[in-house]
C-alpha positions in Angstrom: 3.2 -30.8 5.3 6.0 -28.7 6.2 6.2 -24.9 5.0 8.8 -22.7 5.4 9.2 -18.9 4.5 12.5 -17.4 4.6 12.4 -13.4 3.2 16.2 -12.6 3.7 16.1 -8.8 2.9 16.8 -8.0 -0.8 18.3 -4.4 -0.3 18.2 -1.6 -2.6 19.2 2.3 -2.6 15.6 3.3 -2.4 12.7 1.8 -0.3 12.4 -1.9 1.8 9.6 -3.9 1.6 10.3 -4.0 6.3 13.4 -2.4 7.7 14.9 -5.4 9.3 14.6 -9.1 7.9 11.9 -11.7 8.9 11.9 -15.2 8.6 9.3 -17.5 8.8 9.7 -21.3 9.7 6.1 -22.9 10.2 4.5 -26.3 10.0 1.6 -25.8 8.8 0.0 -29.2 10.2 0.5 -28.2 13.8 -2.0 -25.0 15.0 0.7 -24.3 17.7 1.4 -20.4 19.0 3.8 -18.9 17.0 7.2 -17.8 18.8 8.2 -14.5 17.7 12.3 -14.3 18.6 14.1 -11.2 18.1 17.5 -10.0 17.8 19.8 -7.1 17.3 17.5 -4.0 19.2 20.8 -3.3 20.3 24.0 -3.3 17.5 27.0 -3.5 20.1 25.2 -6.8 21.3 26.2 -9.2 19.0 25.6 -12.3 20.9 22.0 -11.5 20.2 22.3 -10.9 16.6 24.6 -14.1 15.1 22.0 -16.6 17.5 19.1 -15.5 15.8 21.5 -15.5 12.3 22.2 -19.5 13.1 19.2 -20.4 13.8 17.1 -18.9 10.8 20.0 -20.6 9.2 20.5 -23.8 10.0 17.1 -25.1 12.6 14.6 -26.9 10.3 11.1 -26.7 12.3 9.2 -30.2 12.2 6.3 -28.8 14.5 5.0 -25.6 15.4 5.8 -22.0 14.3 9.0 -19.6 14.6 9.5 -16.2 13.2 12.5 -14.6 13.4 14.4 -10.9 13.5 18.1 -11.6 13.5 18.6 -7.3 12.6 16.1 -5.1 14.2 18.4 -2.0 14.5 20.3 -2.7 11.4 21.8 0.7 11.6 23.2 0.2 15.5 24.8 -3.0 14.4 26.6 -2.0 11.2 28.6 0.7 13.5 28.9 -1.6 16.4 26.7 1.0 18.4 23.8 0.1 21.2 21.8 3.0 19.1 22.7 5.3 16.3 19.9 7.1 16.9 19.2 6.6 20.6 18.3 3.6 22.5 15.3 1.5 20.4 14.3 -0.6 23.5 13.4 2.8 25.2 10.8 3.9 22.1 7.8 1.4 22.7 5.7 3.6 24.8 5.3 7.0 23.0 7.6 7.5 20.3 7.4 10.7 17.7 6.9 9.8 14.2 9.8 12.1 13.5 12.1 10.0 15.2 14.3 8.0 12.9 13.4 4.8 14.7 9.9 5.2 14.0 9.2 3.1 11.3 11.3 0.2 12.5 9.3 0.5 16.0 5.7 0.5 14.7 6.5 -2.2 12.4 7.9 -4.6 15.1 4.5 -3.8 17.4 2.5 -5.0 14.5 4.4 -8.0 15.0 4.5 -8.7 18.3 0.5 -7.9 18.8 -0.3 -10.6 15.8 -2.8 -13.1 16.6 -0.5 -16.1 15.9 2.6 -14.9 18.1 2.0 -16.4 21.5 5.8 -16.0 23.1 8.2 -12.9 22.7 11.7 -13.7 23.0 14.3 -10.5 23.1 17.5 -11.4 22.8 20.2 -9.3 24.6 24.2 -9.5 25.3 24.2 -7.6 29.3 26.9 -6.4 31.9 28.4 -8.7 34.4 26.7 -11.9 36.2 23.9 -11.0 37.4 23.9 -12.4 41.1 21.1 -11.6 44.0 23.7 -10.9 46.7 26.8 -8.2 45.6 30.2 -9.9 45.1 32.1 -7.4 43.4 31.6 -5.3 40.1 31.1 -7.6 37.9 28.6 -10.7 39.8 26.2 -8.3 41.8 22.1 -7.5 41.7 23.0 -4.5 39.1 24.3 -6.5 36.2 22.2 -8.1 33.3 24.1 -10.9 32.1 23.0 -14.4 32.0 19.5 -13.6 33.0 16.2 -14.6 32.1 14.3 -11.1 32.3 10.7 -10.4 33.6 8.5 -7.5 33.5 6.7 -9.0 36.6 6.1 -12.4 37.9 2.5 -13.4 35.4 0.2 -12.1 33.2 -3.1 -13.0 32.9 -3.7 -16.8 34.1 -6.0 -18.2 31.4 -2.9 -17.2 28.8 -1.1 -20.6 27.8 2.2 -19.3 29.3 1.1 -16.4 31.0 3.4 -17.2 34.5 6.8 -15.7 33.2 8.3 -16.4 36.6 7.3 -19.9 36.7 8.8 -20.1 32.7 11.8 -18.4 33.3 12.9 -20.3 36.2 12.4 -23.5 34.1 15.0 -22.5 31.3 17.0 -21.3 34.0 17.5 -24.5 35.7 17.5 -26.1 32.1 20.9 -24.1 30.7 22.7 -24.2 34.2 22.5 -28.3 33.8 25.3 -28.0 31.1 27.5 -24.7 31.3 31.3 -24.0 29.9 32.3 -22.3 32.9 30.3 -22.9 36.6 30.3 -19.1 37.2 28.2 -19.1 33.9 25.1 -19.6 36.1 22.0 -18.1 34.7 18.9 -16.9 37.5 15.7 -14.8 36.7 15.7 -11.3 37.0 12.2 -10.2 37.0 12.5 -5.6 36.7 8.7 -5.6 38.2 8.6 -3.2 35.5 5.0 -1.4 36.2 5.9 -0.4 40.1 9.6 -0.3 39.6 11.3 1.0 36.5 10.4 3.7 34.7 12.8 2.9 32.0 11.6 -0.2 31.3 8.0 1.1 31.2 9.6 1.9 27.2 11.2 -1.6 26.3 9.7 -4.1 23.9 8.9 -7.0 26.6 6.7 -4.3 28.5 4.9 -3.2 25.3 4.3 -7.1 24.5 3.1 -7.6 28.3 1.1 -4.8 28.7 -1.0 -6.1 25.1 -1.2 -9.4 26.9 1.6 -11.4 25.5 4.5 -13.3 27.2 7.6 -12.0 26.7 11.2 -12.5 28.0 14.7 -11.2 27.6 17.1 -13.4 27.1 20.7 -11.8 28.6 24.1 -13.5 27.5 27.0 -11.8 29.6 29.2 -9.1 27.3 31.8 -10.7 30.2 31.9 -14.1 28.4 35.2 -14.5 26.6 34.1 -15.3 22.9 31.3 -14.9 20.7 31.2 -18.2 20.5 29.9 -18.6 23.9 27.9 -16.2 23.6 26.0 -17.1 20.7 25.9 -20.8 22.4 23.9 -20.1 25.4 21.2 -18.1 23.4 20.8 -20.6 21.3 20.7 -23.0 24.4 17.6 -20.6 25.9 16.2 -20.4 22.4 15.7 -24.0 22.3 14.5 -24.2 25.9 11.6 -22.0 25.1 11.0 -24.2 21.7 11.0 -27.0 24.2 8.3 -25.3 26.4 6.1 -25.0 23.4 6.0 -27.4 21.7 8.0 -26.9 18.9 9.9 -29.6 17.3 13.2 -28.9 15.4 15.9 -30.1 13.8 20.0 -28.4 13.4 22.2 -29.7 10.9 25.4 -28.7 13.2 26.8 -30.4 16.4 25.8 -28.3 19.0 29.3 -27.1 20.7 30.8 -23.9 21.4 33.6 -24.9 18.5 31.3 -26.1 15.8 29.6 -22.6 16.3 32.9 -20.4 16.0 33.3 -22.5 12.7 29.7 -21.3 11.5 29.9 -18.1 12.9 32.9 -17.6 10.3 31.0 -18.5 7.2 29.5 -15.3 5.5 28.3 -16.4 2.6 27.6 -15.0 -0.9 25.8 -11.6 -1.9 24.1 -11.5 -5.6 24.0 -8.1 -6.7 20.8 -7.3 -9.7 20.8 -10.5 -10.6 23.8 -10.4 -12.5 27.0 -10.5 -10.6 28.2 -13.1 -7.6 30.4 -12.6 -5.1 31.5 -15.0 -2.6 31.9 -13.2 1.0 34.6 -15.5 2.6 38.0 -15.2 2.3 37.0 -11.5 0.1 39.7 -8.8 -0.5 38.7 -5.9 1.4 38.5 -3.2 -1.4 37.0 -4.3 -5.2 37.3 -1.6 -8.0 35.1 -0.8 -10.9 32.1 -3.4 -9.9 29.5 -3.0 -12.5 26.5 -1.5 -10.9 23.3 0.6 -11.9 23.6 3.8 -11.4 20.2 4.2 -9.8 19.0 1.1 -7.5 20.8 -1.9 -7.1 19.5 -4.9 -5.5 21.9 -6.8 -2.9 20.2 -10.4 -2.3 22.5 -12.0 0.6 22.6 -15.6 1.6 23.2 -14.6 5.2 20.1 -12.9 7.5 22.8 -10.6 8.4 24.2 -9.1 5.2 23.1 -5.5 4.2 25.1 -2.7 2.6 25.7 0.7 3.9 26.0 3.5 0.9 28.7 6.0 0.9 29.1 8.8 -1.7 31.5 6.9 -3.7 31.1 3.4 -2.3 29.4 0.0 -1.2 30.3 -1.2 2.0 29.2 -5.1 2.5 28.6 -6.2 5.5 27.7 -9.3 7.9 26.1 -8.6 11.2 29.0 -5.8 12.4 31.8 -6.8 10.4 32.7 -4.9 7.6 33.5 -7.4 4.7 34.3 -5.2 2.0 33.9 -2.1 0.0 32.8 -1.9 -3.3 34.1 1.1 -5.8 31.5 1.4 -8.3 31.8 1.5 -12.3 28.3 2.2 -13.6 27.4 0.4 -16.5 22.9 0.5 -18.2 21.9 -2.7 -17.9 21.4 -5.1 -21.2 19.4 -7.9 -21.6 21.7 -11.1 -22.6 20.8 -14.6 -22.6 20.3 -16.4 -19.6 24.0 -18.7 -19.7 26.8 -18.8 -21.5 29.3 -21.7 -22.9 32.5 -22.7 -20.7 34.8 -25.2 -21.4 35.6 -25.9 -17.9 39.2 -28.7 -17.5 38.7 -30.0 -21.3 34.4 -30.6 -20.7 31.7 -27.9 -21.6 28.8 -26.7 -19.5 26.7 -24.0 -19.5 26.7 -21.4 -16.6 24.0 -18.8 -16.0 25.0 -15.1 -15.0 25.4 -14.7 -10.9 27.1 -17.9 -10.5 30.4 -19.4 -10.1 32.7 -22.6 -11.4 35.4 -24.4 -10.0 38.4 -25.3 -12.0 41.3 -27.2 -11.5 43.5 -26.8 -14.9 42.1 -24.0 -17.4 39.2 -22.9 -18.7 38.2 -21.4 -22.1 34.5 -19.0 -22.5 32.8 -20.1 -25.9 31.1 -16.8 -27.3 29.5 -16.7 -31.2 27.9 -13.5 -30.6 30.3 -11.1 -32.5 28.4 -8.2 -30.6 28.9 -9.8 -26.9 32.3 -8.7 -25.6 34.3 -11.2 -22.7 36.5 -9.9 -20.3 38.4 -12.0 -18.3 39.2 -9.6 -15.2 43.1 -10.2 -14.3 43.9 -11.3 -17.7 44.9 -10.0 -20.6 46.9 -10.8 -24.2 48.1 -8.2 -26.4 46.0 -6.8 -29.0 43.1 -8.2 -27.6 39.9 -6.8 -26.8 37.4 -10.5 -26.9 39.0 -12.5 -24.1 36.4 -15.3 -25.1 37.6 -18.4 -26.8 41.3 -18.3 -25.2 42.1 -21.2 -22.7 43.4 -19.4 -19.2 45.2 -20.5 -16.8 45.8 -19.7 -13.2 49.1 -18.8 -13.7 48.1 -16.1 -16.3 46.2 -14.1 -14.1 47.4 -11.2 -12.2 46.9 -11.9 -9.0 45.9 -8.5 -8.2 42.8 -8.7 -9.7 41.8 -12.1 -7.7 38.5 -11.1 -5.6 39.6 -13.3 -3.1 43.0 -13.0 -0.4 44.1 -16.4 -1.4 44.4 -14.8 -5.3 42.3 -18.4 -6.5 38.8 -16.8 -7.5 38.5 -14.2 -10.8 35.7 -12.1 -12.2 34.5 -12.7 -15.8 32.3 -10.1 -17.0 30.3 -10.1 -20.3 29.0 -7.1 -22.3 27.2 -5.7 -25.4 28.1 -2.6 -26.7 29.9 -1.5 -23.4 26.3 -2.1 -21.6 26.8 -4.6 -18.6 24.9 -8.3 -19.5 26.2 -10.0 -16.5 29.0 -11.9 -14.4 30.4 -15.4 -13.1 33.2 -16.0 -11.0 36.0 -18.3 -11.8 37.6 -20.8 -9.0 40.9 -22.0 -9.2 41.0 -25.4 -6.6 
């Protein structure tokens, strides 16, 4: 039997059931360890962040157990920042419960020291190639990237992967046996955290060593030309480790660095209380007078990295780091309407249910018999008219100002009772 939970963070203006989404993908006919991977401690690293986004995403587990944190400083990566409130891989040790990061911290631990989890993966985008010998400034014994990082050589030896050296050496030589570039060449970099960095002493892997469970960082090179490349050799390590324990999988993609930069563009939709859908790709980057709740509203996003960030008059959507719009607010009580409502959709009728959308070649025409639910057909309008139901529309009656999309194809039709908000679905012209 296969199981999988998936808990894509449904966000709202007041509290979060955890700071950061989780995602669990688990057979439940295999007692395997569980393999805990985490991305996005640091927001400027997003190599780290869009791997752990594809594969909660699009890897289907067929043995074994994977848990995943594609946005652990949530935060850092909406500004693009390694920490908006300091650095989060330095608060593992001792950390004040004043500190902003607190919550976010403790809650990860919890994680990491659970029974099930028997391999940490931190996922990291680092400076320069790391080589053992100095070449120059950028491939030298200082730099982080394209590493597999140690806190010291093994753990205890009756652990099931307790020799990290051993482990790390194996994915090494795995991922340099197909590279884009030769000087993409991954090694281990083992910190020998407990005799010789202090710093490190703070980080995640040391917390996870030092309560007797393996744990590597992963280290992409920032120097690497694309996300896309990126994003490919973390996956590549990813599914190394998988390899190492066990785990079976399946991805629906071709695994190239080209067939990632095409997935890597895909953002998505966002449904917003339930009631209104908007599709993120191709999205103008400013919509006016969204109907919203004045107190919380729920964002639901089909991506693991869509969250919102609240301004004083505003909604800003985004994916991972990217900024995908801003919403200007109309606020509107909510009414309860029927679940669907009647379109005649190219000359044939079907019924659509609010937070959804239909794709039209020709015209379409909403069917409404409730004299107290009002239609309004955003980017449309006839004189004298204050129903828009039961009117066929075209694309060429719209205003193409009022298309939610930059192609001026997709439209908003909202549906009221008695100027309280019942609910939305979005019109696509093909």
């Amino acid at each position: 039997m296969h199981f999988m939970l998936i808990l894509f963070m449904a966000l709202t203006t007041t509290l979060y059931a955890l700071p950061f989404n989780l995602i669990k993908k688990e057979n439940c006919s295999e007692q395997l360890p569980t393999l805990l991977v985490i991305g996005g401690i640091h927001g400027n690293e997003p190599g780290s962040y869009y791997a752990t986004a594809l594969l909660a995403q699009y890897y289907q587990i067929k043995k074994g157990s994977l848990w995943i944190i594609p946005d652990l400083n949530r935060l850092s990566i909406q500004h693009n920042s390694r920490g908006v409130n300091g650095d989060m891989n330095r608060k593992f040790a001792d950390l004040n419960p004043k500190d902003l990061d607190f919550e976010i911290v403790k809650e990860v631990q919890k994680l990491i020291i659970e029974p099930k989890v028997g391999l940490i993966l931190n996922l990291h985008d680092g400076h320069g190639f790391y080589r053992k010998e100095y070449q120059n400034t950028i491939f030298n014994p200082n730099a982080w990237g394209q590493t597999c990082v140690i806190d010291q050589g093994s753990l205890d030896e009756s652990l099931p992967y307790g020799n990290l050296n051993e482990i790390a050496s194996k994915v090494s030589v795995k991922l340099n046996d197909d590279l884009i570039e030769n000087h993409h060449l991954f090694d281990v970099r083992n910190t020998n955290t407990r005799f010789d960095d202090e710093a490190m002493r703070h980080s995640l892997t040391y917390f996870a060593v030092t309560h007797k469970k393996p744990a590597f960082a992963i280290e992409t090179s920032k120097n690497l030309p694309t996300l896309k490349d990126k994003v490919y050799y973390q996956l590549r390590a990813i599914e190394c480790y998988m390899g190492l324990m066990g785990i079976e999988f399946e991805r629906s993609f071709d695994f190239t660095p080209s067939v990632i930069e095409k997935l890597l563009a895909s953002h998505g939709n966002v449904i917003i209380n339930n009631s209104i859908y908007l599709d993120l790709q191709n999205l103008k980057s400013s919509l006016s007078l969204v109907p919203l709740q004045s107190g919380a509203n729920d964002f639901n996003f089909s991506h693991p990295l869509g969250s919102i960030k609240i301004n004083k008059q505003d909604y800003n959507l985004f994916i991972g780091n990217q900024k995908i719009a801003t919403l200007i607010p109309s606020y509107h009580p909510k009414e309860v309407c029927p679940d669907s409502i009647s379109v005649i959709i190219d000359g044939k009728p079907k019924n659509i249910n609010f937070a959804t959308d239909f794709f039209v070649s020709a015209d379409f025409k909403v069917i409404n018999n409730d004299s107290n639910m009002r239609v309004n057909i955003i980017g449309f309008t006839q004189k004298g008219v204050k129903d828009e139901s039961n009117i066929t529309v075209s694309l060429k009656d719209f205003d193409e100002r009022y298309a939610i999309d930059t192609q001026n194809k997709r439209y908003r039709i909202e549906f009221y009772r008695q100027n309280r908000f019942c609910g939305m679905v979005l019109a696509h012209f093909k």
